[in-house]
C-alpha atoms as a printed R data frame, in Angstrom:
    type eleno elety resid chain resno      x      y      z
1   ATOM     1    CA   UNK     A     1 -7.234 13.498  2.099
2   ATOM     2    CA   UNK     A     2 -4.135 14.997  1.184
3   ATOM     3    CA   UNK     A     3 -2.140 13.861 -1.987
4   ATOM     4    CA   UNK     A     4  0.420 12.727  0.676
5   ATOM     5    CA   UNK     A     5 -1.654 11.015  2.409
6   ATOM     6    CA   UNK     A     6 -3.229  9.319 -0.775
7   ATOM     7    CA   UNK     A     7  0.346  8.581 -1.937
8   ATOM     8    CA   UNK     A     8  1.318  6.745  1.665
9   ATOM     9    CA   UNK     A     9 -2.375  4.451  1.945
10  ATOM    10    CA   UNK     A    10 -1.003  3.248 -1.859
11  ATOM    11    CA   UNK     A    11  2.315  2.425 -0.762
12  ATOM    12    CA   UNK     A    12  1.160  0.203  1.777
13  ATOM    13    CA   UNK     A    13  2.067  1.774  4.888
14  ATOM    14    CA   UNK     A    14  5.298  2.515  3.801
15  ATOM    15    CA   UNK     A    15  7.495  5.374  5.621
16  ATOM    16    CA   UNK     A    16  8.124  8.604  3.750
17  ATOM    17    CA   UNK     A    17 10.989 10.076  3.591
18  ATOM    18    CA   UNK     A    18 10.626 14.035  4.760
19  ATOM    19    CA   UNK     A    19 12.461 17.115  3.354
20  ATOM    20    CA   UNK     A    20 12.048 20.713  4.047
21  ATOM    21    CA   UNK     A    21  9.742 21.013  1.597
22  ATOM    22    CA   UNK     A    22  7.554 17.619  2.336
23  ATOM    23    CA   UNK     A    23  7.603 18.179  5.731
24  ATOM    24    CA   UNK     A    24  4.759 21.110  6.256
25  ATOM    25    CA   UNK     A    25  2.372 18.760  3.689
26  ATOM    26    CA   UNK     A    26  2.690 15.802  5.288
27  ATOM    27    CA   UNK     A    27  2.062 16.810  9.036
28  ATOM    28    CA   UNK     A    28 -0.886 19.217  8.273
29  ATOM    29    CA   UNK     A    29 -2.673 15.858  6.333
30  ATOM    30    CA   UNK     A    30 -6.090 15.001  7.719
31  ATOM    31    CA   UNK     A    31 -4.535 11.872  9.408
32  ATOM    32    CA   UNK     A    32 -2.432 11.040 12.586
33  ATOM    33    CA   UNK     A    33  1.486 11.669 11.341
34  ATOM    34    CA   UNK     A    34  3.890  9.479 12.849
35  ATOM    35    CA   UNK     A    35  7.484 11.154 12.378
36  ATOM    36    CA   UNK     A    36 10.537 10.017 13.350
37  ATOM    37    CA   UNK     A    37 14.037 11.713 13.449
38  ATOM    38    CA   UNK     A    38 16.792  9.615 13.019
39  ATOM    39    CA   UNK     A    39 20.167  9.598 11.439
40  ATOM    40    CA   UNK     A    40 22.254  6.587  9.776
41  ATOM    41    CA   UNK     A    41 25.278  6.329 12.135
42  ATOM    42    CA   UNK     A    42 22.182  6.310 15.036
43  ATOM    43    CA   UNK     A    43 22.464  2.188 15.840
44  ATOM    44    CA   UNK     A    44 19.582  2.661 18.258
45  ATOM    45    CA   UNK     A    45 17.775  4.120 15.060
46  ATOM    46    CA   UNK     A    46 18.607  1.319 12.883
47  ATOM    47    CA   UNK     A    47 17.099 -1.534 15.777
48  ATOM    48    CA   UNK     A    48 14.042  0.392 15.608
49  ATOM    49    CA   UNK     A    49 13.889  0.419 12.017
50  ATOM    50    CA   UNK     A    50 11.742 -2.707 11.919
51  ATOM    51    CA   UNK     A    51  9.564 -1.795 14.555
52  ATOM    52    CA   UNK     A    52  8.471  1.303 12.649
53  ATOM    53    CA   UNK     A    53  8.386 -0.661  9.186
54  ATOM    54    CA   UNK     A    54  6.069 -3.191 11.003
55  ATOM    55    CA   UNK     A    55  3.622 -0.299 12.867
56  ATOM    56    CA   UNK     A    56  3.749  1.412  9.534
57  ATOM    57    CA   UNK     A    57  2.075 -2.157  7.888
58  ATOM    58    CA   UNK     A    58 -0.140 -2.306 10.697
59  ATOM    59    CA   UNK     A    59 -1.807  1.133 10.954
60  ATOM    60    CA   UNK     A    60 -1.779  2.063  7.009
61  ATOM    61    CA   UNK     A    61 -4.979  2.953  7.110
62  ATOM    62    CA   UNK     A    62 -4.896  5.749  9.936
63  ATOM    63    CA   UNK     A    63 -1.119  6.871 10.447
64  ATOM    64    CA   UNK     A    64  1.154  8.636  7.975
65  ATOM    65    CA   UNK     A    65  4.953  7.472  8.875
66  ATOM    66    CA   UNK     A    66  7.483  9.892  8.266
67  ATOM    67    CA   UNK     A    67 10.896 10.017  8.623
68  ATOM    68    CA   UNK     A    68 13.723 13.091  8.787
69  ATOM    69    CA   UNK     A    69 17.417 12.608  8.928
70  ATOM    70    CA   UNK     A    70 18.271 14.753 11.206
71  ATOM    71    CA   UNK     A    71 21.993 14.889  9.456
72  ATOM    72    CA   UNK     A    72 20.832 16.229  6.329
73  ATOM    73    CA   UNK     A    73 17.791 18.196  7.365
74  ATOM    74    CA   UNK     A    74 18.969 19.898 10.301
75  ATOM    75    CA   UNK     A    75 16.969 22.979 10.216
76  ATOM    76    CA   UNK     A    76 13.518 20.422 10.824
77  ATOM    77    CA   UNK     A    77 15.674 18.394 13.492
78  ATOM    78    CA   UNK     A    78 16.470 22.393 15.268
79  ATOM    79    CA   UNK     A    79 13.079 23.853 15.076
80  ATOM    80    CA   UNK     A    80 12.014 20.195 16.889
81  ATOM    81    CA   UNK     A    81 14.295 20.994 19.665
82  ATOM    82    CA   UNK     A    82 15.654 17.067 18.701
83  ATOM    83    CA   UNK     A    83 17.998 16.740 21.370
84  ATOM    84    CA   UNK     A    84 18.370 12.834 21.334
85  ATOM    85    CA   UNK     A    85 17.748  9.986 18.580
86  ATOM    86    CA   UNK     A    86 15.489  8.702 17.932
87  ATOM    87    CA   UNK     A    87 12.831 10.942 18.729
88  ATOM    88    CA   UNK     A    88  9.326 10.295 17.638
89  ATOM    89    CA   UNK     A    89  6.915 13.357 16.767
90  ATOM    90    CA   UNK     A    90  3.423 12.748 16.354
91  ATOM    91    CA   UNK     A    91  1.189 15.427 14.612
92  ATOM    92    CA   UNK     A    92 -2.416 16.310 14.436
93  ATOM    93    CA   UNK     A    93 -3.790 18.302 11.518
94  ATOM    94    CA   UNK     A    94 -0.461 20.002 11.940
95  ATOM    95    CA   UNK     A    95 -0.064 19.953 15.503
96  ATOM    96    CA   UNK     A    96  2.445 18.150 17.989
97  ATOM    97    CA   UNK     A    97 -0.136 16.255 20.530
98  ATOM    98    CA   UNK     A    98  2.805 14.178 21.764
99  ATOM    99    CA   UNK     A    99  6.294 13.292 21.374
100 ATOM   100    CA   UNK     A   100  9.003 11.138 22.926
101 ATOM   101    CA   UNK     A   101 12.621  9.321 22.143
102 ATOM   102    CA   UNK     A   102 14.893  6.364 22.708
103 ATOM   103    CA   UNK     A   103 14.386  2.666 22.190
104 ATOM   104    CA   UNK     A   104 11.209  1.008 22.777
105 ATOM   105    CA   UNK     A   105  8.764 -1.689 22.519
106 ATOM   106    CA   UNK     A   106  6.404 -2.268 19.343
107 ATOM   107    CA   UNK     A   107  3.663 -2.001 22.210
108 ATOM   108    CA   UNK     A   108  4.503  1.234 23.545
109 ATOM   109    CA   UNK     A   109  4.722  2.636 20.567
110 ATOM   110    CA   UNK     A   110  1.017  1.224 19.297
111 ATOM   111    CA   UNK     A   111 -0.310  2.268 22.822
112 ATOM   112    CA   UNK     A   112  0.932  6.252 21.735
113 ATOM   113    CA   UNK     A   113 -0.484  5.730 18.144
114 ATOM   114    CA   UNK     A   114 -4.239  4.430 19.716
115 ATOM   115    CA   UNK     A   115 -4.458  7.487 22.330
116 ATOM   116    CA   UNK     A   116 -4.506  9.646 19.352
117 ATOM   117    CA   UNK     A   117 -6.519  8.149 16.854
């Protein structure tokens, strides 16, 4: 288990913040990441907000939640082809399997995290 990884089960499922520099680490962990790229004047964003606070309490244990502004880290948000926000990203051991955007149900989104786990 990464030390990311280690650092997110402690905190309880909560989401991490992603730089540059974070982003590589966190994706590559041995556990299904969860990323999404969002930016603060993005209301859809903010009304899914709780719906990733509450998957990110409910799969602790298996998902890493991540999250990239795609304001301030626009080099991550370009080499993601992020054309719309929110976009979700998941990763395995480094790899996209899926990804997908807009607003959506808490159920969708669980239904996306189960296929891959």
């Amino acid at each position: 288990m990464s030390l990311l990884d280690r650092l997110n089960a402690l905190a309880g499922g909560e989401i991490v913040v992603l730089r540059e520099d974070s982003f590589e680490p966190f994706v590559a962990g041995s556990r299904l990441a969860f990323v999404d790229f969002w930016a603060e004047w993005c209301r859809p964003c903010r009304a899914m907000a709780p719906v990733l606070r509450r998957l990110s309490r409910e799969y602790a244990k298996d998902v890493a939640f991540g999250k990239v502004d795609t304001e301030a880290e626009k080099d991550l948000a370009t080499r993601f082809a992020v054309r719309a926000i929110p976009t979700y990203v998941l990763f395995k051991k480094g790899h996209v399997v899926e990804r997908f955007s807009g607003v959506t149900s808490r159920e969708r989104l669980a239904k996306k995290i189960e296929k891959w786990l």
